[in-house]
N, C-alpha and C positions, 0 to 999 in steps of 0.2 A: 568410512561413513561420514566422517569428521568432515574431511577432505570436501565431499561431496553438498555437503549441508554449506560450506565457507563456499564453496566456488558458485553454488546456484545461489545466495544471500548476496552477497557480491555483484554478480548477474543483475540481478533485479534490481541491487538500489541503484547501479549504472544504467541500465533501462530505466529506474523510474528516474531519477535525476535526468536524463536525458532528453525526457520527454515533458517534464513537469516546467522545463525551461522553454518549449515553445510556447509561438505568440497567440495558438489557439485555445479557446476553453476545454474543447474534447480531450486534445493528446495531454493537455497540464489536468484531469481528471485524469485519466488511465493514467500516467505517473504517480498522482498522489495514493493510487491505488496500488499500483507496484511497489510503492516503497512501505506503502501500510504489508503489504504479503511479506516482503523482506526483514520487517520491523517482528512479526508474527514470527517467521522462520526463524530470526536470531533469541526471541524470548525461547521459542520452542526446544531449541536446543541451549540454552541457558541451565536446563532441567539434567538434564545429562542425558547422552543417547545412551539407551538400553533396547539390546535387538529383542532380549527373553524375559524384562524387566514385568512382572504383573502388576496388580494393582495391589496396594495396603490389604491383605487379610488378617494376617496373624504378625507382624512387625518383623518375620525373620527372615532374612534370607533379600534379593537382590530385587528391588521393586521399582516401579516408575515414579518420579516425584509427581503428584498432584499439581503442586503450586502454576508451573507455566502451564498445565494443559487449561488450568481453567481461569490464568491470563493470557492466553490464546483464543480461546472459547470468547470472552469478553469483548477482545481485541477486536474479533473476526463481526461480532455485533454490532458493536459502534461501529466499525469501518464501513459495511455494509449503508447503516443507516447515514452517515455523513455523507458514502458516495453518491446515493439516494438525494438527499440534501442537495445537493453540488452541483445536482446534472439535473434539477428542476432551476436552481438558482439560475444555471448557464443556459437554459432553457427562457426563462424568463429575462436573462439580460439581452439575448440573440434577437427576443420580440421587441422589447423597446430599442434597442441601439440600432440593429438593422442587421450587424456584424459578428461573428462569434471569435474576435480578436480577446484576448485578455483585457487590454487597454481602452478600449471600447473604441478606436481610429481603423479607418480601414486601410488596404496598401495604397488606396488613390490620396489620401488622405499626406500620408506619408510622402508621396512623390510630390506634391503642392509647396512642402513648409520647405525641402530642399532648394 
């Protein structure tokens, strides 16, 4: 399960990395979003994986830690509302510039200064 939690966290922050480095606003949104899930997966399991872990009733016996689920819960909030944030910004800058480049030039733009 370890295994599988490392390799899909991993996954992600290389897809979101990957993507967070092009020159569009969309795909550098969907990365920062990938790596916020990645960032969430790695608190998540910070907690310890337990397949049969319950929640805190009586203090004995083999339980789930609270603490990441609900810095994951938070995480998963803010991130939501930043992406929200992001992709009205990039929305708004696509109407004034013309372009949805990060840098606000477009590729003709690029081929000129050459």
């Amino acid at each position: 399960m370890e295994s599988l939690y490392a390799i899909t966290t991993g996954v992600l922050t290389a897809c979101g990395l990957y993507l967070t480095l092009r020159g569009r606003t969309f795909p550098v949104v969907v990365g920062l979003t990938l790596l916020s899930y990645a960032v969430n997966l790695f608190l998540f399991s910070m907690g310890g994986l337990t397949t049969d872990g319950a929640a805190i009733v009586d203090g004995a016996g083999d339980y789930a830690d609270p603490l990441p689920q609900a810095l994951v819960l938070t995480a998963i909030v803010i991130g939501f509302a930043m992406t929200a944030f992001v992709v009205i910004l990039a929305m708004r800058a696509r109407s004034e510039v013309g372009n949805d480049h990060v840098d606000g030039r477009s590729h003709d733009d690029e081929e000129r200064s050459r």
